[in-house]
N, C-alpha and C positions, 0 to 999 in steps of 0.2 A: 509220455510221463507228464505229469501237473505237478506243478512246484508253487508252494506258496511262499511270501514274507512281507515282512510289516513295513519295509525299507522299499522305496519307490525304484529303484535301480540296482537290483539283484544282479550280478551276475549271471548266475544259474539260469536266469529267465532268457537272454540270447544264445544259450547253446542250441544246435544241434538235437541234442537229445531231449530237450523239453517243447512239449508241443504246445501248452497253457501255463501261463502265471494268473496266479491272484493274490491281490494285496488285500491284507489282513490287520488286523490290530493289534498291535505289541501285544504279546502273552504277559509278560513283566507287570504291565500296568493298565489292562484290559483281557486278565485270564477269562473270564466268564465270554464275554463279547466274542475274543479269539476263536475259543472251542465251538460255538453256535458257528460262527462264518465257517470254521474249518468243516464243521459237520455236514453245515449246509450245502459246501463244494463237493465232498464228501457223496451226496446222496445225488445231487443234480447231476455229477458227473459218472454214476459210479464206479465212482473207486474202490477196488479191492483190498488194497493196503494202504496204510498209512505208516510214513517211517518216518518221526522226528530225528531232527537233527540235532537240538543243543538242551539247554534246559525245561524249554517246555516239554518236554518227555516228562519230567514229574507233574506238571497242570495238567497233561492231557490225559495221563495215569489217575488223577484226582477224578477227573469228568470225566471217563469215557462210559459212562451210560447216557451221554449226549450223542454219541457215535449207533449207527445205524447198524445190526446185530450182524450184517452180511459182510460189513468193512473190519479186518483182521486189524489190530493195534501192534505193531512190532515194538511193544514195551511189554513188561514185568506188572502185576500186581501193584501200585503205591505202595504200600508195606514195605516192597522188597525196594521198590526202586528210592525210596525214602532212606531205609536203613543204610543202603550202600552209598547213598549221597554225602547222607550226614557223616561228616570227619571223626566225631567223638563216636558215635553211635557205631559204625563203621568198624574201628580198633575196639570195641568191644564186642563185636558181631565174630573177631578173630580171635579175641581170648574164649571164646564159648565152644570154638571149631579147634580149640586146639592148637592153634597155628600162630608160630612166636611174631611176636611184636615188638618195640620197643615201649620204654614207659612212657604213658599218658596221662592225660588228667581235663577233666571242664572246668570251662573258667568261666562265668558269667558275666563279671565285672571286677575293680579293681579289688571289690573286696573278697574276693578269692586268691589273691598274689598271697598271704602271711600263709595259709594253707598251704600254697604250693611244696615239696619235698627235694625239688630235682637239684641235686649237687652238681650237676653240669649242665651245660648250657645246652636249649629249649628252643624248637623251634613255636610259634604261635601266629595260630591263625583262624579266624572265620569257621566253624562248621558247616554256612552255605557260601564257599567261597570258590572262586577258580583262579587258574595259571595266571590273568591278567592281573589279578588282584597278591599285596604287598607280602609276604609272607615275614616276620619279626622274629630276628635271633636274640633271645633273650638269657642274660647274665643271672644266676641263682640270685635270689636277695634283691634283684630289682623292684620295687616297687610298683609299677605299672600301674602309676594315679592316671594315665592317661587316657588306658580302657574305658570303652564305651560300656555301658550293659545292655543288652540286649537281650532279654529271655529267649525270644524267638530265633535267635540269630546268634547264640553264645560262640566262644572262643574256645578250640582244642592247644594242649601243650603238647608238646613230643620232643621227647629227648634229640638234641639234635646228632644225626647221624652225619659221616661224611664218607664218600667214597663213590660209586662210579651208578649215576642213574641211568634209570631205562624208563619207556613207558612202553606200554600194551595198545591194543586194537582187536576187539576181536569181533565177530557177529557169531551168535549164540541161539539156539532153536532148545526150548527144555530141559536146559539142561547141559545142554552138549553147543563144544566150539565148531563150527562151520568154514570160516576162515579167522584166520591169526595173521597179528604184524607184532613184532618186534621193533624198538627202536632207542641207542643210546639217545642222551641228550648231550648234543655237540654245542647249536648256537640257539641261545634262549633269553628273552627277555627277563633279565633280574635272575638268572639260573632256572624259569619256572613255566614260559611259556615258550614250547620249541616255535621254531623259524625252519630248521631244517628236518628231514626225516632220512635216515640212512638204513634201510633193512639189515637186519642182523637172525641171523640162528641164535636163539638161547633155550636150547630145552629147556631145563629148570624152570625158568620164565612161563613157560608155554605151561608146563605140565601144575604147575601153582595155579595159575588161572583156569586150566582144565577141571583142578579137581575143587577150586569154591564154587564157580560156572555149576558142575554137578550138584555141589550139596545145597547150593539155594535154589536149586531148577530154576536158572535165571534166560530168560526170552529176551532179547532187545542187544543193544551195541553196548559195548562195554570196554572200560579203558581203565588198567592199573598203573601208577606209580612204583616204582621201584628203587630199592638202594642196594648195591651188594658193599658189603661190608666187614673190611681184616683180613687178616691172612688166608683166615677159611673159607673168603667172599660168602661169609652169612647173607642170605635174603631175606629182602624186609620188604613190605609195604606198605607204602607212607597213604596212599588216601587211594577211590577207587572214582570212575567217573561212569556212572549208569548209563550213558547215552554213547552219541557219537563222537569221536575225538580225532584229531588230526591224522590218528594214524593211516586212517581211510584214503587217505592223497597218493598213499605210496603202491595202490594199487590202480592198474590200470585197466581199461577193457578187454584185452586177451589176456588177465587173467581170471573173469569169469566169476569176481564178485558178486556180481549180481546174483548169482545163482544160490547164494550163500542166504541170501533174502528169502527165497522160497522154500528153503530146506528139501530134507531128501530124506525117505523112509531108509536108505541103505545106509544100516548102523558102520561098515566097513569104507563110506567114501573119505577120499583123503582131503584133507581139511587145506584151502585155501589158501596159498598165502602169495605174497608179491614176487615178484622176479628175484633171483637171486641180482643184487649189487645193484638196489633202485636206490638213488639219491635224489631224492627231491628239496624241492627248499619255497619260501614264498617268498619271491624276489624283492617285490617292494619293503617288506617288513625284516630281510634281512641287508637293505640299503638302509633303511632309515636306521636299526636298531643291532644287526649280527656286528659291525665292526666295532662298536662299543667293548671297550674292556669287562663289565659284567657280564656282558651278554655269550661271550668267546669263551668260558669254561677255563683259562687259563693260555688260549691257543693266540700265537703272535697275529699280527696284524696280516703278515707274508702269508701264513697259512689261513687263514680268513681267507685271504682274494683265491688263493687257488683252490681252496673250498666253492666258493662262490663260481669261481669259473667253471667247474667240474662237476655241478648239479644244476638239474634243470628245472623249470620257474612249475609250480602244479595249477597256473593258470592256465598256461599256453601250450596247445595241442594241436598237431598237424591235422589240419582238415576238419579244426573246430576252433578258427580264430577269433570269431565276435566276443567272446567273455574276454581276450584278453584287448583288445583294442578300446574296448569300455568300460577296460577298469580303472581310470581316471573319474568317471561319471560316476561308476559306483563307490567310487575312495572319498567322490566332492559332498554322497548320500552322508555317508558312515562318517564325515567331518562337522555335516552340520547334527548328526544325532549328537557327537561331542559336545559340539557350543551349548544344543537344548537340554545336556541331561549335564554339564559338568564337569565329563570325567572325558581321561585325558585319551590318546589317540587308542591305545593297547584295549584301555575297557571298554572305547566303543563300539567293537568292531561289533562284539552279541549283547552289547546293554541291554536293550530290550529285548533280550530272549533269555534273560537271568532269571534264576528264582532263589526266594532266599528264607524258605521255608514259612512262608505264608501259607496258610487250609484255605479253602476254595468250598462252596457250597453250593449246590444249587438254590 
């Protein structure tokens, strides 16, 4: 396997399973440049697939008639992978399917607040935005002189909902789910970016994402937000994430993920998922960040550590130590991206693998 990234001390690059690294140019802030290097690895080495990992899935989705016609893209159409990225665009993608929402609304800048309607309180956020970035609970009648405008980059409202989250993981072939994960959200940075992953069974869950997966015959990795909500535990979906998402940690190599990458013409195989009662957690980011009172969902400090003690780090792997022995080198990478771009340790980690709905052209 060949791995590439724009960060000079990848983990990924001392495993075991990766037999080439090459370093590349942030997609973020050299998408044109990226996709040429990547293509170019691409044909030198032939490579048969290509599987992004985080937001460059929508730049490479923009370019892939840079990509050489024999190398498969394990993405979606731009259209599709755009629609589902974009937040506003997204909840309105579900009132067209039929499939209940709560209320939303676009907000461009401050001079869309006196418009707003929501009699209760609003979450608001970014349309190209992620878990490491702020998410804003906003008061009906707030004013909100302090919105940026951004055309390119507008603001979604959503009523704010509260009750018990989940997210998704799935890997998807036309249509159809391949493997699935399930996972509450235990410990998360600001309630939005998990730390831990706990496999859970939730039909419902499953079968929701099975049946949008079908109607947008959607190709590539994919990850939903979830809230159940009330007595009747009403299901909602708060935003979707086109690509690959954390949930992928909570699977290990005997169970055969990889194979979910290739797909299978046998319409009756049974769809993938993690071990029954896999806890996983990312040790360092739930030292620096799980024992926080935001971050713990409400759960005591006592139940933190025996959380903590009771799942295992998804760096560190028996008979594949080097990523985790070096992930100091790679933490010393992703601290000086911090210093050069600004932002704090949480947005470092994929800054330069962000998009934020920039077009790209040849």
């Amino acid at each position: 396997m060949t791995t590439v990234d724009s960060i000079p001390v990848a983990i990924s690059r001392f495993s075991n399973s990766v037999g080439e690294f090459h370093r590349v140019p942030p997609p973020k802030f050299e998408p044109l440049e990226y996709c040429r290097a990547l293509a170019r690895i691409v044909e030198e080495n032939d490579v048969d697939m290509v599987i992004p990992v985080h937001e460059e899935t929508d730049i490479i989705a923009m370019l892939a008639e840079l990509f050489p016609p024999t190398c498969r893209l394990f993405l979606s159409d731009f259209d599709i992978e755009n629609r589902l990225h974009h937040k506003y665009e997204f909840q309105e993608l579900l009132v067209e399917l039929g499939i209940p929402t709560r209320k939303f609304a676009r907000v461009a800048g401050p001079e869309d607040a006196g418009s707003l309607d929501f009699d209760k309180p609003f979450a608001l956020k970014r349309c190209y935005s992620r878990g490491s970035q702020k998410v804003h609970k906003v008061q009906p009648g707030d004013p909100l002189t302090w919105l940026e405008h951004d055309e390119q980059n507008p603001w979604v409202a959503q009523e704010w909902v509260s009750g018990d989250k989940y997210c998704t993981y799935s890997v998807c072939h036309e249509g159809r789910i391949y493997a699935h994960a399930t996972y509450p959200v235990d410990y998360a940075i600001d309630g939005s970016s998990c730390l831990n992953f706990r496999s859970v069974d939730h039909p419902r869950i499953q079968a929701w994402v099975a049946d949008i997966v079908k109607r947008v015959n959607f190709t590539g990795q994919i990850g939903f937000d979830f809230i159940e909500d009330g007595p009747d535990k009403d299901l909602f979906c708060i935003e979707c994430n086109p690509r690959a998402t954390s949930g992928i940690m909570m699977f290990s190599p005997e169970d055969g993920v990889d194979r979910a990458f290739l797909g299978t013409s046998d319409p009756d195989a049974e769809i993938i998922t993690p071990a029954p009662g896999v806890d996983k957690m990312i040790g360092l980011g739930m030292m620096l960040y799980g024992w926080r009172a935001p971050s713990r969902n409400g759960r005591s400090f006592r139940q933190f550590a025996r959380d903590f003690r009771g799942a295992s780090d998804v760096i560190t792997r028996s008979g594949d130590q080097k990523p985790a022995v070096l992930l100091p080198l790679a933490y010393a990478g992703i601290l000086r991206s911090c210093v050069k771009y600004r932002v704090g340790l949480a947005e470092g980690f994929m800054h330069d693998h962000e998009w934020d709905g920039l077009r790209i052209s040849l």
